[in-house]
C-alpha positions in Angstrom: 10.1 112.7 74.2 7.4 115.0 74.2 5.3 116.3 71.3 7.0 120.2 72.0 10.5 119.0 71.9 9.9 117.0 69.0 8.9 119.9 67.1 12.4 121.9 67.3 14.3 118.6 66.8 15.8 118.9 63.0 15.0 116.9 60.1 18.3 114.5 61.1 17.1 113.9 64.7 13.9 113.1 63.1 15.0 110.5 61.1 17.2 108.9 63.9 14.9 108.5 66.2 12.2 107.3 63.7 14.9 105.0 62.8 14.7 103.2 66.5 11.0 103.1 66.0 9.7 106.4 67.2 6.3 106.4 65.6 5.9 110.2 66.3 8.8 111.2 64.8 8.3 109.6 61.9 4.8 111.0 61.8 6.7 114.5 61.5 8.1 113.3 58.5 5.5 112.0 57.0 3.6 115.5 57.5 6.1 117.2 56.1 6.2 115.6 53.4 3.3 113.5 52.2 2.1 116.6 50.0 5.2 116.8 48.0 5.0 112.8 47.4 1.5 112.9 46.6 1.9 116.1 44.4 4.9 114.0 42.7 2.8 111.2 42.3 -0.1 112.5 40.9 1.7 114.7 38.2 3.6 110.7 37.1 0.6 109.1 37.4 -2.2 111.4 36.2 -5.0 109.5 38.6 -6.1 111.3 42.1 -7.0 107.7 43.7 -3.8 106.2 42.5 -1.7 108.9 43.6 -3.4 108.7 47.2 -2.5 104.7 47.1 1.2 104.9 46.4 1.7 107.8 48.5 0.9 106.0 51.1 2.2 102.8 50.0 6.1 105.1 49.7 5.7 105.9 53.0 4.7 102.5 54.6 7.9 101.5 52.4 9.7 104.0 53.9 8.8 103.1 57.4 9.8 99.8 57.1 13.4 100.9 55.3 13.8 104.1 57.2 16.7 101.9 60.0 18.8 101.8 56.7 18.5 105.4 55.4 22.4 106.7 55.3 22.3 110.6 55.3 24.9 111.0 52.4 24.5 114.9 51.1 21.1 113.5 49.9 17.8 115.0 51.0 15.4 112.7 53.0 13.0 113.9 50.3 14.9 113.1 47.3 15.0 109.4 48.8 11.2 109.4 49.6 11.0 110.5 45.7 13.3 107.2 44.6 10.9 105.1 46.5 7.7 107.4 45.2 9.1 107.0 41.6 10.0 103.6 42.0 6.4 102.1 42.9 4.5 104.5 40.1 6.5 102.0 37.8 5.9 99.4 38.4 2.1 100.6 39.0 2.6 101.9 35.2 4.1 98.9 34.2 1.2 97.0 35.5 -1.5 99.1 34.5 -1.2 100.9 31.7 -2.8 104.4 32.6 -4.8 105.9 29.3 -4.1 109.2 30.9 -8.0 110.8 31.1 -7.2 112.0 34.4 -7.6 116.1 34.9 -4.5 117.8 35.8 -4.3 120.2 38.6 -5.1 124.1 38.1 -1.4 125.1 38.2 -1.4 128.2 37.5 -3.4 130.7 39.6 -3.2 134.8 38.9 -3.3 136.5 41.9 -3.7 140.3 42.8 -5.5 143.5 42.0 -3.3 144.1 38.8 -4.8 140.9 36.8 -7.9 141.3 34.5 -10.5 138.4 34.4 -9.3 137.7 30.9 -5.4 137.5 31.9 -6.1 135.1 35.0 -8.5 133.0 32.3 -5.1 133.4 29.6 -3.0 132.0 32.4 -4.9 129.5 33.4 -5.6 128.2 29.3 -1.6 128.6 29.3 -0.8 126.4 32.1 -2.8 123.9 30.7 -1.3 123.8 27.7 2.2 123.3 29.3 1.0 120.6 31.6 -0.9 119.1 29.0 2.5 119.0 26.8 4.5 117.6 29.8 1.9 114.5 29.6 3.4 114.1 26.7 6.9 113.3 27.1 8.7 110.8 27.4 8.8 108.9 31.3 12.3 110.2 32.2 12.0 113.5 30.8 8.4 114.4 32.3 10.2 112.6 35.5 12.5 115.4 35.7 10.7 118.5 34.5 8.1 117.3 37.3 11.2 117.0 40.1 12.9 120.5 38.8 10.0 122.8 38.4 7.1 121.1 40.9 9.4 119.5 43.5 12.1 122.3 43.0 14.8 119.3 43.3 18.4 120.6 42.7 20.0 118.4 39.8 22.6 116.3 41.8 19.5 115.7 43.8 17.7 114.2 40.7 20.5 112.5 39.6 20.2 110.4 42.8 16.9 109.6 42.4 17.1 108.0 39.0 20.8 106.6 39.1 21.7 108.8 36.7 25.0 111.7 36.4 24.2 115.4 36.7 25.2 115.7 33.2 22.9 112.7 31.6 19.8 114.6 34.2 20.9 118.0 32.5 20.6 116.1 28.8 16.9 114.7 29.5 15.5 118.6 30.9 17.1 119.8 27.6 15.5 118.0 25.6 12.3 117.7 27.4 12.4 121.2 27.1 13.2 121.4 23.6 10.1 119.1 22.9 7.7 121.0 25.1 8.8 124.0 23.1 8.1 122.3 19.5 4.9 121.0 21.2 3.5 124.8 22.2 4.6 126.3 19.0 3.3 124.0 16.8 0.6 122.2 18.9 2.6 118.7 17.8 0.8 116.8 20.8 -0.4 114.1 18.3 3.1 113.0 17.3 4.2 113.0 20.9 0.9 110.4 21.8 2.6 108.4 18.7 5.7 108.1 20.1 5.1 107.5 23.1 3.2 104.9 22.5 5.6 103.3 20.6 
């Protein structure tokens, strides 16, 4: 099959013929999605260079699993995030990650109606937020990262962890309720207690 026809083959062909060992259709996966693994990685993991490893590490897992991928109602995405998720574990598990890595500039202001001093407000803001998502616990900053940054739906995050829709809707509560008391009253120091407890 040529390169052309791959191209307008959906996400479904994709996967069946990667399935049968079509390297260049899984390579249209993988381009369509490494950024969203790696991005998913790196806010779990906090570290550029480990984010890189496991990203590529999820997709050389998925390669070699990809024959027994069963399209259930379940994105090919949210199961690249199970594996993702999965493998920054056990990496967590392994080493324990003090966390000094930068996060990402997430929030940019664009256009002609933003002053210098609201883009640098926005900027000090978003930091704050992802510097208080560092902060929660693993399953909740699992899912604020999968519902705002990977813009997951919540049965689709509920796949990804094993959990119900309603247990996934629990953890963003609370998380959010936590990031909340965090930005109000800049509590960041009993969340590093916690969680390392």
């Amino acid at each position: 099959m040529r390169r052309s026809s791959l191209q307008e083959t959906d996400e479904g062909q994709l996967i069946a013929l990667a399935a049968e060992g079509d390297r260049e259709a899984f390579g249209q996966l993988y381009e369509k999605y490494v950024f969203k693994v790696f991005r998913h990685i790196y806010y779990l993991a906090n570290d550029v260079q480990v984010a890189e490893d496991l990203t590529a590490q999820t997709f050389l897992n998925a390669l070699e699993a990809i024959h027994r991928y069963e399209m259930r109602g379940v994105p090919f995405l949210a199961w690249l995030l199970r594996i993702a998720y999965n493998l920054t574990m056990n990496h967590k598990k392994l080493q324990k990650n003090n966390g000094t890595a930068q996060l990402p500039e997430t929030v940019h202001a664009e256009g002609s109606f933003y002053s210098p001093e609201e883009t640098c407000e926005a900027k000090v803001n978003g930091e704050r937020i992802w510097e208080g998502v560092r902060h929660l616990r693993g399953d909740q900053r699992q899912v604020i990262v999968m519902r705002f940054v990977d813009g997951l739906s919540y049965p689709d995050i509920a796949q990804v962890l094993g959990k119900s829709v309603g247990a996934v809707r629990v953890i963003q509560y609370r998380a959010l309720s936590a990031l909340r008391r965090m930005l109000e009253g800049e509590d960041l120091g009993y969340y590093s207690k916690s969680r390392a407890s």
